[in-house]
C-alpha positions in Angstrom: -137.1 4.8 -107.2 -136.4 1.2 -105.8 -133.1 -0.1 -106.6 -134.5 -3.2 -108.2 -136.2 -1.5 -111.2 -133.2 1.0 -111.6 -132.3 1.3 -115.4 -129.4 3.2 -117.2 -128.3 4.1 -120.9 -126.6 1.5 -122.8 -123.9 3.6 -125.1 -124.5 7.1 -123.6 -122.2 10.1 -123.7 -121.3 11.9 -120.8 -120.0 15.2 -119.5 -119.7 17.8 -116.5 -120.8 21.5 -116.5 -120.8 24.0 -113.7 -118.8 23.9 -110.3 -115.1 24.8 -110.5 -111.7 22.8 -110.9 -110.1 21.1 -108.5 -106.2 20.5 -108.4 -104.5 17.8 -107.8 -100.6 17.5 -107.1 -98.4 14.2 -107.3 -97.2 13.4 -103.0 -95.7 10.2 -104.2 -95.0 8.7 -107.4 -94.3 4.4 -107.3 -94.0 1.9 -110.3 -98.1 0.8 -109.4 -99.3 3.7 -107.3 -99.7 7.4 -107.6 -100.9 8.9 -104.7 -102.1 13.3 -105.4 -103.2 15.1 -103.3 -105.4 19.0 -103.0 -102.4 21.4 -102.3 -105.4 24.6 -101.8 -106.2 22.2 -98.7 -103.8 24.0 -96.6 -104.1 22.0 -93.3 -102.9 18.4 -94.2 -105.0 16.6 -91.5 -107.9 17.7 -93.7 -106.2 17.6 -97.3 -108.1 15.8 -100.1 -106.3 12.7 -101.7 -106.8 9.8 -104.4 -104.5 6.9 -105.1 -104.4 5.5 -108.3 -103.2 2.3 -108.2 -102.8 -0.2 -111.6 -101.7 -4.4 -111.5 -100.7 -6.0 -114.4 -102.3 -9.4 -115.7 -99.8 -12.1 -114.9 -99.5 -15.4 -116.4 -101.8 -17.8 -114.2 -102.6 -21.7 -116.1 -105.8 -21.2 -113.9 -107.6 -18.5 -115.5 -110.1 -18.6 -118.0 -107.8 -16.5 -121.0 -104.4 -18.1 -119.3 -103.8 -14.9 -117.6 -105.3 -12.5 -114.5 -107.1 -10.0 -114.7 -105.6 -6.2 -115.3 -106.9 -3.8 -112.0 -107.3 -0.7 -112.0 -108.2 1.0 -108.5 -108.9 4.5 -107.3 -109.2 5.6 -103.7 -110.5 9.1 -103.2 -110.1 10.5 -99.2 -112.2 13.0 -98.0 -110.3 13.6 -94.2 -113.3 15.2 -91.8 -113.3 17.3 -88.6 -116.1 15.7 -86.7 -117.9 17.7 -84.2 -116.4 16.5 -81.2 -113.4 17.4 -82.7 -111.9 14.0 -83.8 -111.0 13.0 -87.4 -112.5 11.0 -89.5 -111.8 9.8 -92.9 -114.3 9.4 -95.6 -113.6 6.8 -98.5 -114.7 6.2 -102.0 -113.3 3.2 -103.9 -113.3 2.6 -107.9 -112.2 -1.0 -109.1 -112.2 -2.0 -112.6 -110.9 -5.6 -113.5 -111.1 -6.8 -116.8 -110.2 -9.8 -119.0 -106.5 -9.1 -121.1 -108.8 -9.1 -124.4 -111.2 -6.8 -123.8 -111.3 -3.9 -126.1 -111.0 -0.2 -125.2 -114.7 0.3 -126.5 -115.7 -2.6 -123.9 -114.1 -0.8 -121.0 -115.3 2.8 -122.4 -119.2 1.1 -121.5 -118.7 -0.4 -118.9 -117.3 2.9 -117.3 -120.2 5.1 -118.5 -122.6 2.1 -117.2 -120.7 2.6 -113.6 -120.6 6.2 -113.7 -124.6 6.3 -114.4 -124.5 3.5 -111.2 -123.1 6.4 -109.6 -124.9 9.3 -110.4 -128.2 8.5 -111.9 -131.1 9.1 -109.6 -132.6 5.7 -109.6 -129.4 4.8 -107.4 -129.8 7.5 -105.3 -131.3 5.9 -102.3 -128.8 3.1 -102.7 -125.7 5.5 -102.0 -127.3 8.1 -99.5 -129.9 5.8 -98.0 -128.6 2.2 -97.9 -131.6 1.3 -99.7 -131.9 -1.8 -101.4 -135.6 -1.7 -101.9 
């Protein structure tokens, strides 16, 4: 389906059946940033991570609500074997940034709304395809 007539649910539920879980492990724990990592990846060229990383609104006189933005950004690594035998590192990045006043049940949407940009078919071409058509 073309990406410009792509539609999702407004107020869905969501959940995940099937497949098997995953562990993560904390490699390094800072006051903004966690970074885990997949300890059944044995060879740590290869090994799975995400970094979680979190800023803080600050005070800022040029913002619309008198202060930033709060972020919240996750980096998932997927580290490759390619078949010439160099690495390479495959990246998804998550960024939520939202005003100091909205609610929980604001940013509850507005990640169900993302994850459906994610998963839901109609953006399927998008993400494996480049397809903006």
């Amino acid at each position: 389906m073309p990406l410009q007539t792509a539609s999702i649910l407004s107020g869905p539920t969501a959940s995940f059946s099937g497949g098997s879980a995953l562990a993560f492990t904390a490699k390094s724990v800072g006051n903004d940033e966690v970074v885990l990592m997949v300890p059944a990846d044995t060879d740590f060229r290869t090994r799975r991570t995400v970094t979680a990383k979190v800023s803080a609104p600050k005070i800022s006189s040029g913002a619309p609500n008198g202060y930033t933005q709060a972020r919240n950004q996750m980096t998932l690594r997927f580290p490759r074997v390619l078949t010439n035998g160099k690495y390479t590192v495959d990246t998804v990045r998550i960024e939520v940034a939202r005003d100091v006043e909205t609610s929980e049940a604001n940013v509850a949407e507005m990640l169900l709304q993302a994850g459906q940009a994610l998963l839901d078919t109609d953006f399927t071409s998008y993400w494996k395809q480049q397809s903006l058509l």
